[in-house]
Backbone as ProteinMPNN parsed JSONL, in Angstrom:
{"seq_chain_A": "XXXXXXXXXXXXXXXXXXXXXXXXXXXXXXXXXXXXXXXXXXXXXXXXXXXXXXXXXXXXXXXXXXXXXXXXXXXXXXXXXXXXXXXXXXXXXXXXXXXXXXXXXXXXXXXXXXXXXXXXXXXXXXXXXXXXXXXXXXXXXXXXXXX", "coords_chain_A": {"N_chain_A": [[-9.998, 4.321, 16.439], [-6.599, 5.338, 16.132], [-5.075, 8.401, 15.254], [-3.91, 9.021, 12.157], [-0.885, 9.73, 10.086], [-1.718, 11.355, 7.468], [-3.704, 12.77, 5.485], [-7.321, 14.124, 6.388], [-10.064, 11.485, 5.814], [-13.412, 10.593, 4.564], [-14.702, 7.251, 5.64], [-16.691, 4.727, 4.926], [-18.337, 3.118, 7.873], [-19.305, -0.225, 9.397], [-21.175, -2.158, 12.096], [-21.129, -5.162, 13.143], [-21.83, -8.122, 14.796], [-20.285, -7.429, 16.906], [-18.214, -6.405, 15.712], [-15.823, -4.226, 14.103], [-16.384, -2.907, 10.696], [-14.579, -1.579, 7.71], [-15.488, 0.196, 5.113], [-14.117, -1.196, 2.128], [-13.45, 0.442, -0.705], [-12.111, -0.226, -3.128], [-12.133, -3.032, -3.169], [-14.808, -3.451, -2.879], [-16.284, -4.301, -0.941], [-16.863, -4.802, 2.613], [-14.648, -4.888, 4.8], [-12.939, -6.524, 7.919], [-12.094, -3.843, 10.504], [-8.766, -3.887, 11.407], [-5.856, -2.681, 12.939], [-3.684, -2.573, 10.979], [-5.333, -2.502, 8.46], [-6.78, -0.174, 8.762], [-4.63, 1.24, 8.278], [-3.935, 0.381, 5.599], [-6.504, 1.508, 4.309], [-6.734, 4.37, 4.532], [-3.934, 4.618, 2.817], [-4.769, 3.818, 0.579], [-6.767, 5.77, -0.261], [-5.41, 8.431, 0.027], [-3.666, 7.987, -1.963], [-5.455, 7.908, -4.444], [-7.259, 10.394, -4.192], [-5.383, 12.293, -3.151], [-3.089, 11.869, -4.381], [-4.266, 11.521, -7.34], [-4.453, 8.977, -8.566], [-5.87, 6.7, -10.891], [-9.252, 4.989, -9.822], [-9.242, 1.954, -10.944], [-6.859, 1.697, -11.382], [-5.526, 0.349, -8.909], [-4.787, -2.127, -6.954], [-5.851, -4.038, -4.401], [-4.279, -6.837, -1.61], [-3.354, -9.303, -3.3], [-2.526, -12.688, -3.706], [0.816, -13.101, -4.076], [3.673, -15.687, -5.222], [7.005, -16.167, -3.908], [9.609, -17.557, -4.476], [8.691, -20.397, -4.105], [6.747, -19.808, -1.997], [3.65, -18.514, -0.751], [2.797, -15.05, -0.452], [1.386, -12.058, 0.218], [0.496, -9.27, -1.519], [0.192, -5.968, -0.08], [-0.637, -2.956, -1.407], [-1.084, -2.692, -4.494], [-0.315, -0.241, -7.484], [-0.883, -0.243, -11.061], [0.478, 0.147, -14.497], [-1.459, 2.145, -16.806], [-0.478, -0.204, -19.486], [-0.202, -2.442, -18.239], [2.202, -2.663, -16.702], [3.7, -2.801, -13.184], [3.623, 0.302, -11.434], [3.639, 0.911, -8.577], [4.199, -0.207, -5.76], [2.904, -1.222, -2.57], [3.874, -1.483, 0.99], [1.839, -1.722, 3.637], [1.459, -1.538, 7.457], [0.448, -1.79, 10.599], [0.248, 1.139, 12.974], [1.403, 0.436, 15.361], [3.778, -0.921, 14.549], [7.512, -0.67, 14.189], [8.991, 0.852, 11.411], [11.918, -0.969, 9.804], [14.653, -2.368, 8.471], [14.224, -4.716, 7.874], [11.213, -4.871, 6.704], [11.714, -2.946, 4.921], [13.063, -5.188, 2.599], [11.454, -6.841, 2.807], [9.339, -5.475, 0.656], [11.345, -5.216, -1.071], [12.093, -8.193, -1.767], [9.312, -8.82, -2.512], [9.37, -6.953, -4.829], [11.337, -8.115, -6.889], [10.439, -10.056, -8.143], [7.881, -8.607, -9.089], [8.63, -5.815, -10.045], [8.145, -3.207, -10.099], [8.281, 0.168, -10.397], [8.137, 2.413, -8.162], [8.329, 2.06, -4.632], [6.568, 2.433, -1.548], [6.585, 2.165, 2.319], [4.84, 2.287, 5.176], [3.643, 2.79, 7.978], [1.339, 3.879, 8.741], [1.926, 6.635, 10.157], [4.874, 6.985, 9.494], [6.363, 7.741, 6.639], [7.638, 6.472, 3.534], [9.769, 6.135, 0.411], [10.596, 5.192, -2.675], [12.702, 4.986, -5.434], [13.34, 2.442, -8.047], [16.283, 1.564, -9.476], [16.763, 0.038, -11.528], [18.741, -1.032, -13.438], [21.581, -0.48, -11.948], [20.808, -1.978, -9.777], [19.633, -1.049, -6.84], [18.026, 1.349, -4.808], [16.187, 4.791, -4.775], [15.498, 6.832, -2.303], [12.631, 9.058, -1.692], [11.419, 12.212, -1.379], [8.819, 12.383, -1.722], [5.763, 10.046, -3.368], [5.476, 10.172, -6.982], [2.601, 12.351, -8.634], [0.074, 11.048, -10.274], [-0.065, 10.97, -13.862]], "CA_chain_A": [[-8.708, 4.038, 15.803], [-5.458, 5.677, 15.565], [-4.934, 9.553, 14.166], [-2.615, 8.848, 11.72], [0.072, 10.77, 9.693], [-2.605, 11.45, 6.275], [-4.991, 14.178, 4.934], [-8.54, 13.143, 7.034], [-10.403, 11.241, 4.577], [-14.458, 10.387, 5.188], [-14.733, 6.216, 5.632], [-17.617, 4.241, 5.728], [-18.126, 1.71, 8.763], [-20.983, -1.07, 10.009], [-20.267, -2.704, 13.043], [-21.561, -6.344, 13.096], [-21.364, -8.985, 15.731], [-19.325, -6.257, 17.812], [-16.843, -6.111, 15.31], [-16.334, -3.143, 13.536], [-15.972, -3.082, 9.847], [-14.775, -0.385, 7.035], [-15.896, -0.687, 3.616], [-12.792, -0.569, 0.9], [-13.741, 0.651, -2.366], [-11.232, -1.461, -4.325], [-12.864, -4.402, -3.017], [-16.096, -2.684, -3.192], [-17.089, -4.54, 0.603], [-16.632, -4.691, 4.344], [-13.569, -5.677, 6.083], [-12.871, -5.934, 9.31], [-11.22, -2.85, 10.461], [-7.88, -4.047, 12.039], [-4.638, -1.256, 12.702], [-3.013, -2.317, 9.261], [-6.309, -2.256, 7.444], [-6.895, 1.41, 9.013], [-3.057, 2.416, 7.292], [-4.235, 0.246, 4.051], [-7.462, 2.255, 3.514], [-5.992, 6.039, 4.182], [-3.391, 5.001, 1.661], [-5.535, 3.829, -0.879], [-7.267, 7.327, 0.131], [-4.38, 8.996, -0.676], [-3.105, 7.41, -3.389], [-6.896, 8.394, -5.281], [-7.673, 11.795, -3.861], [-4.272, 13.19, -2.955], [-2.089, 11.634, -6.006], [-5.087, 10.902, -8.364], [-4.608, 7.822, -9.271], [-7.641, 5.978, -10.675], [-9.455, 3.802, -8.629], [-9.5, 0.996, -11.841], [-5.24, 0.725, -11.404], [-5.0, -0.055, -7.989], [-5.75, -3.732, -6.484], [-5.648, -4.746, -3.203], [-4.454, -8.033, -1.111], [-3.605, -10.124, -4.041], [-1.75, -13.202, -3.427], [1.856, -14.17, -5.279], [4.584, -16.807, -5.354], [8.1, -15.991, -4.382], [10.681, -18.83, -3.414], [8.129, -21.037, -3.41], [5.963, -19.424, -0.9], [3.122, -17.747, -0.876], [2.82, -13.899, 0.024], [0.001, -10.885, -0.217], [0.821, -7.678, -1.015], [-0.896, -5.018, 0.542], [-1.265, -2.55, -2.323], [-0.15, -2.012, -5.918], [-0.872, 0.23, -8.505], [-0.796, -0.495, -12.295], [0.174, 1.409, -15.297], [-2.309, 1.31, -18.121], [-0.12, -1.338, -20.056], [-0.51, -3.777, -17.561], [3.156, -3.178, -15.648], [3.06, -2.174, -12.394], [3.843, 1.26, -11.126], [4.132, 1.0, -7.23], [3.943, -1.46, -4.258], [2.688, -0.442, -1.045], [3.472, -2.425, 2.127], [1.214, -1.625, 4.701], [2.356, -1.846, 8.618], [0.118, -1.221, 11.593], [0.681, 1.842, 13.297], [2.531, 0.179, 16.164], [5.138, -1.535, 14.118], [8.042, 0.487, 13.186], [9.481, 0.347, 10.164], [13.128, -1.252, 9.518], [15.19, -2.917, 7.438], [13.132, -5.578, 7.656], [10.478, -3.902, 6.231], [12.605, -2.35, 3.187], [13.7, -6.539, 2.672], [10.046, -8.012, 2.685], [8.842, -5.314, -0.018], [11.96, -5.64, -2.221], [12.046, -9.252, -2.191], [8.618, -8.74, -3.598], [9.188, -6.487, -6.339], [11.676, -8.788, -7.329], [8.941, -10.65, -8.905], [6.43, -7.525, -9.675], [9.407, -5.287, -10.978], [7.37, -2.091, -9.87], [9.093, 1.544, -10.038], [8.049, 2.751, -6.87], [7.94, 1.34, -3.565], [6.198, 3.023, -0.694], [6.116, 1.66, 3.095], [4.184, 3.025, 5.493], [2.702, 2.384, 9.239], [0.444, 5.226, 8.747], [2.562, 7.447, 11.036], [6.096, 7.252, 9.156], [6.236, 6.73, 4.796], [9.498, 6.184, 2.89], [9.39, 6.418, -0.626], [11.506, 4.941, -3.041], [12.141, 4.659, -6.881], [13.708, 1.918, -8.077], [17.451, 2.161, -10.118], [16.762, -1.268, -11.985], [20.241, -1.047, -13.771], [21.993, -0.5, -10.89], [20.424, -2.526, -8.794], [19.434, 0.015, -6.319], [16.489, 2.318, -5.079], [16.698, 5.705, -4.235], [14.616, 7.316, -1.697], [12.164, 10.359, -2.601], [9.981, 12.795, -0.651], [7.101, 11.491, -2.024], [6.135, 9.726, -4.584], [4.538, 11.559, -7.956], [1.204, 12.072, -8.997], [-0.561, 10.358, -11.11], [-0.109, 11.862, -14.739]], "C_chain_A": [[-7.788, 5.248, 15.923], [-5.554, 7.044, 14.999], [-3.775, 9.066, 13.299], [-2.197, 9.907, 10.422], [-0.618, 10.659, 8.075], [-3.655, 12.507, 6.248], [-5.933, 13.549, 5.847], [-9.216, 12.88, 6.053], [-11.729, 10.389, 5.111], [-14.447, 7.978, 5.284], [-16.709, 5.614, 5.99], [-17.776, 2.64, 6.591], [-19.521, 1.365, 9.192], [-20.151, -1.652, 11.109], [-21.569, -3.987, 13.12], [-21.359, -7.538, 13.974], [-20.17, -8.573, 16.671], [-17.721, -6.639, 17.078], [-17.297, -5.368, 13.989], [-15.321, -2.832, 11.901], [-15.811, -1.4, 8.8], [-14.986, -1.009, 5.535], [-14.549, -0.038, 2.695], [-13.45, -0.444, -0.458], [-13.078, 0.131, -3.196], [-12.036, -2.699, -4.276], [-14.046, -4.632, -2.882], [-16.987, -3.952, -1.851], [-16.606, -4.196, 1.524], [-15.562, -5.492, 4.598], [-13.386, -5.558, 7.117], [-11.951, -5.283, 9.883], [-10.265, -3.076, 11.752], [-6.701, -2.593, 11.895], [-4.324, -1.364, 11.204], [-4.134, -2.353, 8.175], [-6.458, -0.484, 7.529], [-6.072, 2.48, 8.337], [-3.693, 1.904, 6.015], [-5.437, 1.468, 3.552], [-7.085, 3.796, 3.504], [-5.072, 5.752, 3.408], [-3.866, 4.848, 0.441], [-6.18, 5.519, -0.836], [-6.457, 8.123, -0.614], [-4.362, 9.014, -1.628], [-4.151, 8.22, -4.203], [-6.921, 9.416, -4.971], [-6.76, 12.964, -3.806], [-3.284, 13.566, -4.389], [-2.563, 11.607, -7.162], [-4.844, 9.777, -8.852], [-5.862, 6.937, -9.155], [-7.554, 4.663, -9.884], [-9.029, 2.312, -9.406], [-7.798, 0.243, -12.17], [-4.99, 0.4, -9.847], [-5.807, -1.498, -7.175], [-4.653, -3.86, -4.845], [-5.455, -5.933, -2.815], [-4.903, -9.075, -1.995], [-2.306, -10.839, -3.512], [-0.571, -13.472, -4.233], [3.06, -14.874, -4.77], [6.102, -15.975, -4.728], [8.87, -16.651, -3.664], [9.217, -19.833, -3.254], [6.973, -20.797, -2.537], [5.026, -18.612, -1.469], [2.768, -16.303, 0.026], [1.543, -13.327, -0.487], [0.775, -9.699, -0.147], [-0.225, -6.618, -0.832], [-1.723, -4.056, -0.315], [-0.479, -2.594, -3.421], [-0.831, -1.125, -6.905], [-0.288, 0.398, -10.17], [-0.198, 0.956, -13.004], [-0.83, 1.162, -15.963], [-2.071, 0.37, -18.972], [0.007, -2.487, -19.04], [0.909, -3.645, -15.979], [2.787, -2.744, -14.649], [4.128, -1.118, -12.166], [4.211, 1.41, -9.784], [3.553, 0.073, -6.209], [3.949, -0.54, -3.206], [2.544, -1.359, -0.222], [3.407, -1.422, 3.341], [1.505, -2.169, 6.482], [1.385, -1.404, 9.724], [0.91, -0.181, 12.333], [1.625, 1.443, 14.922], [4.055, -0.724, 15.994], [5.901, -0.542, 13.471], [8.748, -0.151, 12.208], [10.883, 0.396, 10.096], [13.457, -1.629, 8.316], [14.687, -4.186, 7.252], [12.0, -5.945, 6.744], [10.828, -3.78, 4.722], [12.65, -4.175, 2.63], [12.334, -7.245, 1.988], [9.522, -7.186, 1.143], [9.763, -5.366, -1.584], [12.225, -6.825, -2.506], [10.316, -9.593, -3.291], [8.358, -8.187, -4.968], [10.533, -7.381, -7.029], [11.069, -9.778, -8.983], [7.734, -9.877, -9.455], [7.411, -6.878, -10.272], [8.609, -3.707, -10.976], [8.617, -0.552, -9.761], [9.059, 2.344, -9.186], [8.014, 1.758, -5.835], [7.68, 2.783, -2.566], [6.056, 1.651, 0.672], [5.696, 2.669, 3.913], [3.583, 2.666, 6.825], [1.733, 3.142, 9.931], [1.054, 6.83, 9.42], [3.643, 7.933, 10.227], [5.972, 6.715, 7.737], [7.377, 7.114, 4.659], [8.981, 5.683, 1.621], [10.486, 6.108, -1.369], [11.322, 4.536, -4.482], [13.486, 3.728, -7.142], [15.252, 2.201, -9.353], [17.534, 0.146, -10.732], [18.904, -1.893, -12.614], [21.192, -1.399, -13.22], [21.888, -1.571, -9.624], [20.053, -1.878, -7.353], [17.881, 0.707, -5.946], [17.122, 3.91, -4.408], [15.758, 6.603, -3.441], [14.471, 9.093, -1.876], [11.777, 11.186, -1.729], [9.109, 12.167, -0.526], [6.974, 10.967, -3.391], [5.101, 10.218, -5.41], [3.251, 11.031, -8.304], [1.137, 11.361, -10.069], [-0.664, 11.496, -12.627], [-0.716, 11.521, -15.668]], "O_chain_A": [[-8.388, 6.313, 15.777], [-6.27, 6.99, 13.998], [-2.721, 8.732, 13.839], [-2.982, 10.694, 9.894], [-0.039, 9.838, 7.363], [-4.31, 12.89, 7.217], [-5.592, 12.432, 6.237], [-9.252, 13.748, 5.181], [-11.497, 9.539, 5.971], [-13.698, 7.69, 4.351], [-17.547, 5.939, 6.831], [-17.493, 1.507, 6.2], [-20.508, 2.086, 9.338], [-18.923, -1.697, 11.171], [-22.765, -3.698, 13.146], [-20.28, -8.033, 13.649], [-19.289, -9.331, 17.075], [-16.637, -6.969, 17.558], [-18.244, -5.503, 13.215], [-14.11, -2.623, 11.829], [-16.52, -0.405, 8.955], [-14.775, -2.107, 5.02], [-14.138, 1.118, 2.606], [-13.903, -1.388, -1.106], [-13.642, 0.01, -4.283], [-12.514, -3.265, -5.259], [-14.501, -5.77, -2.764], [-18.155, -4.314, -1.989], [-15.833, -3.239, 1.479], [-15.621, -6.722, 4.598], [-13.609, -4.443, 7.588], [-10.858, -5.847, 9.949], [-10.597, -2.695, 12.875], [-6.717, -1.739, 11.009], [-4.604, -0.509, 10.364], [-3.79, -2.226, 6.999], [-6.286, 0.289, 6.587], [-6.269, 3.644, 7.986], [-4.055, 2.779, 5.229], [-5.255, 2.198, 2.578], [-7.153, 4.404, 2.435], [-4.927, 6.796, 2.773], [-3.56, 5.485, -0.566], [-5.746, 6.317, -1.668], [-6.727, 8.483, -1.76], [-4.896, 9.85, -2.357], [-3.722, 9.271, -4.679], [-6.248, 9.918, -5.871], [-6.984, 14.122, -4.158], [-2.933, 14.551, -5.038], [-1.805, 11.643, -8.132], [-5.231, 9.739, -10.02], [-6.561, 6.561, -8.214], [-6.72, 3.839, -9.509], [-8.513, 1.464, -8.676], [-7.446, -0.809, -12.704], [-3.798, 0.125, -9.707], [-6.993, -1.73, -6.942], [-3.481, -3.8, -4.475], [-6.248, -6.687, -3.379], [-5.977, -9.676, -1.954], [-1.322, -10.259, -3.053], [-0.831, -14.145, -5.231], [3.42, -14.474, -3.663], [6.232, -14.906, -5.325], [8.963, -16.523, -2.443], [8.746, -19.912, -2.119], [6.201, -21.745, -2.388], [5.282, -17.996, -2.504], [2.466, -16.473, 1.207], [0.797, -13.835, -1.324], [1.445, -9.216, 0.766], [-1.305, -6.531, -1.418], [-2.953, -4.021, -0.28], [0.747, -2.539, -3.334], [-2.022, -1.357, -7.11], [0.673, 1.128, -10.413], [-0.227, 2.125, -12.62], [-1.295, 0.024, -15.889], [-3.067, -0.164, -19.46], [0.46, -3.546, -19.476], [0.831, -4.134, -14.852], [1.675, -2.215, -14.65], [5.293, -1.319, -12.51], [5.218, 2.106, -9.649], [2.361, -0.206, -6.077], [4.616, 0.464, -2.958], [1.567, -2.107, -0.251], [4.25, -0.689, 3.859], [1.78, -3.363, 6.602], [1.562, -0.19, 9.826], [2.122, -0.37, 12.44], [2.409, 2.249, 15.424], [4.956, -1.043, 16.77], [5.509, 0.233, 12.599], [9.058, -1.34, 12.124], [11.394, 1.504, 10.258], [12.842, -1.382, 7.279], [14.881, -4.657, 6.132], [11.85, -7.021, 6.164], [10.375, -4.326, 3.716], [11.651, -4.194, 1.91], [12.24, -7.948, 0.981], [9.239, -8.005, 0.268], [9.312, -5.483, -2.723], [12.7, -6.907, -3.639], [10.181, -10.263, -4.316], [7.616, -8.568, -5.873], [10.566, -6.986, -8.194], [11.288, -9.946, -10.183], [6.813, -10.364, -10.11], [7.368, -7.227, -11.451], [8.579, -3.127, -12.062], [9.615, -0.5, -9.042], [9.944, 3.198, -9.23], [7.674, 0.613, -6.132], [8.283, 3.849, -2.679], [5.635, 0.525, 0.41], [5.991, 3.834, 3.649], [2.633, 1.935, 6.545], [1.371, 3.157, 11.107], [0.589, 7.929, 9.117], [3.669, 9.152, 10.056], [5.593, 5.566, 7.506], [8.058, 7.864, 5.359], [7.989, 4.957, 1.565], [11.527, 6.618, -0.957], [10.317, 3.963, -4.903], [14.559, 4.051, -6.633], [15.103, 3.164, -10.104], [18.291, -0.717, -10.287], [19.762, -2.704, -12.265], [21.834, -2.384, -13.586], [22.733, -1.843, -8.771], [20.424, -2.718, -6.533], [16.862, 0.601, -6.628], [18.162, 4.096, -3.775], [15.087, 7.272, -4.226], [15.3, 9.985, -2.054], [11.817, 10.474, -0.725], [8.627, 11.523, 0.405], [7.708, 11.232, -4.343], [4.034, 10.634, -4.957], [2.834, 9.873, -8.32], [2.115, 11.076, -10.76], [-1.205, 12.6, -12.554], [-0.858, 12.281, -16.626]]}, "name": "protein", "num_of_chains": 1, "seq": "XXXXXXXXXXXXXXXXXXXXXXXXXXXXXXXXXXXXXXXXXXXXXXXXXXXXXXXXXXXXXXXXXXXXXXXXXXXXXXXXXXXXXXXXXXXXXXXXXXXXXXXXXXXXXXXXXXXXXXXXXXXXXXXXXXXXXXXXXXXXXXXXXXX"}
């Protein structure tokens, strides 16, 4: 796979019917390790080791509603009262990231109402806190640790 733009962070992989799986600790099994799984698990990585955030607020590849439709978002992480704290859409490292991009993860916090957004195609992140009031986000460095 891919070097991509993240601390190096140890993974563990099985490879099974010649396809080669990594195990996610959120989901505490084996998936099969595609490009945008490769960016999902170094940011969960991150997120835990770099930012600290516990493993017990962040959920993976849950499905929800919006317009009708159904969507997955890639990652989010909770506060302890239940709201959520930040959306992470995930992008294989050969897709770049547009306005497109920005579009798909704020039509989802629409509906989640999260104070961060992060995207990311492992290579390039963009970081953004949301200006609810306003209607607005405003892009960060990075986004803060876990306190």
């Amino acid at each position: 796979m891919q070097q991509l733009n993240f601390p190096k962070f140890s993974f563990r992989f099985k490879n099974s019917e010649n396809k080669i799986s990594i195990f996610d600790d959120i989901r505490k099994k084996f998936v099969i390790l595609q490009p945008e799984e490769w960016v999902r698990q170094h940011c969960v990585q991150y997120l835990m080791i770099e930012k600290k955030y516990p493993k017990s607020l962040i959920n993976i590849e849950k499905e929800l509603t919006i317009n009708n439709l159904k969507k997955r978002y890639d990652v989010v992480v909770f506060n302890p009262d239940g709201s959520i704290h930040l959306i992470v859409e995930c992008k294989a490292p050969n897709i770049s990231i547009n306005q497109d991009t920005f579009d798909q993860i704020a039509r989802y916090n629409l509906s989640l109402q999260a104070t961060f957004l992060m995207v990311t195609n492992g290579i390039n992140h963009y970081y953004c806190q949301m200006d609810f009031e306003n209607e607005r986000y405003t892009f960060l460095k990075d986004i803060p640790n876990y306190n």
